[in-house]
N, C-alpha and C positions, 0 to 999 in steps of 0.2 A: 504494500500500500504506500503511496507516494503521498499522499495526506494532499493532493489538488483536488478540487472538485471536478466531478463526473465529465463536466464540459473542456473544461481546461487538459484533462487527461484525454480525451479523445483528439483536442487541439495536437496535444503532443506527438500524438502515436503519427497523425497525420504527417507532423513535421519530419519525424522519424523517418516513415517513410519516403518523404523527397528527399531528404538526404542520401538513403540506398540508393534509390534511384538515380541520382546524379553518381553517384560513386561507383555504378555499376555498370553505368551508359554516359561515362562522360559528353556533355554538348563539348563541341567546338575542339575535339584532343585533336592535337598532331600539329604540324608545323604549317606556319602560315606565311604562304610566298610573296613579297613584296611587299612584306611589313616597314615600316618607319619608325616605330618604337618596337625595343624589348628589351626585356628584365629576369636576371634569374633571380629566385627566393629559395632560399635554403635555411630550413630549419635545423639545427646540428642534432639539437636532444633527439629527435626521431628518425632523423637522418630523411622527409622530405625533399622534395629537389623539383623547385618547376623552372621550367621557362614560359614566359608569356608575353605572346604575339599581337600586336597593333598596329594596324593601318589607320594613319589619321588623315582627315585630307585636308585638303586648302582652308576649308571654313573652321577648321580642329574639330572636326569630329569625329569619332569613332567609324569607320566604316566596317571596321571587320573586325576580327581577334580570336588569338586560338591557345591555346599550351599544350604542354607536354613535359614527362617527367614523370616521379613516381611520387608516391607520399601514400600514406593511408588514408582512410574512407574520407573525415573529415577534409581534409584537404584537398581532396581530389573533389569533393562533392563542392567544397567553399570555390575552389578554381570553375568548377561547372555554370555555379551559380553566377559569379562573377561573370563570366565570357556573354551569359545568356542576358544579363542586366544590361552593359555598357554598351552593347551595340547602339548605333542612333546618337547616343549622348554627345553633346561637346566635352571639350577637357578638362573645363570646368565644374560639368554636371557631375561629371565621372568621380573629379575628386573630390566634391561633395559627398556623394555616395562614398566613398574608400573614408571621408572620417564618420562620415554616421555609421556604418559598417562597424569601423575598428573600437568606436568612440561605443556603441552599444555594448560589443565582444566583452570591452575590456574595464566598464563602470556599470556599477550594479544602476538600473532601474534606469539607467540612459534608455529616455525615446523619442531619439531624433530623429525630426521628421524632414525626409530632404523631398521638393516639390519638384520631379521633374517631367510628370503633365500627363493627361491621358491615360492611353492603355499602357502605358510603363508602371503606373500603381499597382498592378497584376503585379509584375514582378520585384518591386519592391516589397510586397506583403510575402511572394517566396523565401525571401532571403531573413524574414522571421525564423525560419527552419533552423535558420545554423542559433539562435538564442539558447536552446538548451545546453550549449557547448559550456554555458557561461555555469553551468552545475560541476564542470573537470575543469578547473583550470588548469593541467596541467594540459589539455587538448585545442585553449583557446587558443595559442601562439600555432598549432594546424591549422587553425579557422581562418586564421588573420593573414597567412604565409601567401598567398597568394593577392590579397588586398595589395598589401607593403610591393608585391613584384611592379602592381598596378602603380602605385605612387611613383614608384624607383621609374619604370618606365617614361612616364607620364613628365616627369623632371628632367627626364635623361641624364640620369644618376649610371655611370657604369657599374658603380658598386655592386654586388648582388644584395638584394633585398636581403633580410635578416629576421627573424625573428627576437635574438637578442640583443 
């Protein structure tokens, strides 16, 4: 018994499941040809490893984006989530989303709300899924590993993104 109510526990299981699901059917894996930005993120404690792929174009927006690498479920499900969110976005929107994202992950009871229009709310209300992460903290720095690649990119940081 997890002591949530009946509603909020059927929430969960929901979320649960999109996470598998991304983590089993990654969106957007593999290498993206005539990207303009990339970033790799590398978590040491688990030994994750992504790269991730961005084509921006003249207006700065996202036209496309992919990764690739390994990591466990969280991670791989957080990079899925990711790829399927920023398509569409400007640079700006993108990074908005990467701190309300990180900035939720990583502070209890953060709910920030980032506006960026339309049928995108769909996909923003997705990436609730990864919230339960926030019960392991030792799992939230998988969750974030792919965000951080997104910032690192996004700055054209060569550094590899980092969890620590």
């Amino acid at each position: 018994m997890t002591g949530r109510p009946a509603e909020a526990e059927e929430l969960y299981d929901l979320y649960r499941e999109l996470i598998l699901d991304h983590a089993r059917s990654p969106r957007h894996f593999g290498r993206l040809d005539n990207a303009t930005h990339t970033a790799q993120g590398i978590n040491p404690l688990c030994g994750d490893k992504l790269r991730m792929y961005f084509r921006i174009d003249e207006n700065r927006r996202i036209e496309d984006t992919a990764f690739e690498g390994s990591g466990c479920a969280i991670s791989v499900a957080s990079a899925s989530l990711l790829t399927d969110t920023v398509i569409g976005l400007s640079v700006d929107e993108a990074d908005s989303v990467f701190s309300a994202v990180t900035k939720r992950l990583t502070q209890d009871n953060s709910e920030d709300k980032v506006d960026i229009g339309g049928a995108r709310k769909e996909q923003m209300e997705k990436l609730k899924a990864l919230d339960g992460v926030r019960e392991f903290p030792s799992r939230v720095k998988c969750a974030t590993l792919a965000w951080h690649a997104l910032h690192s990119a996004l700055s054209n940081d060569a550094i590899p993104a980092t969890t620590e």
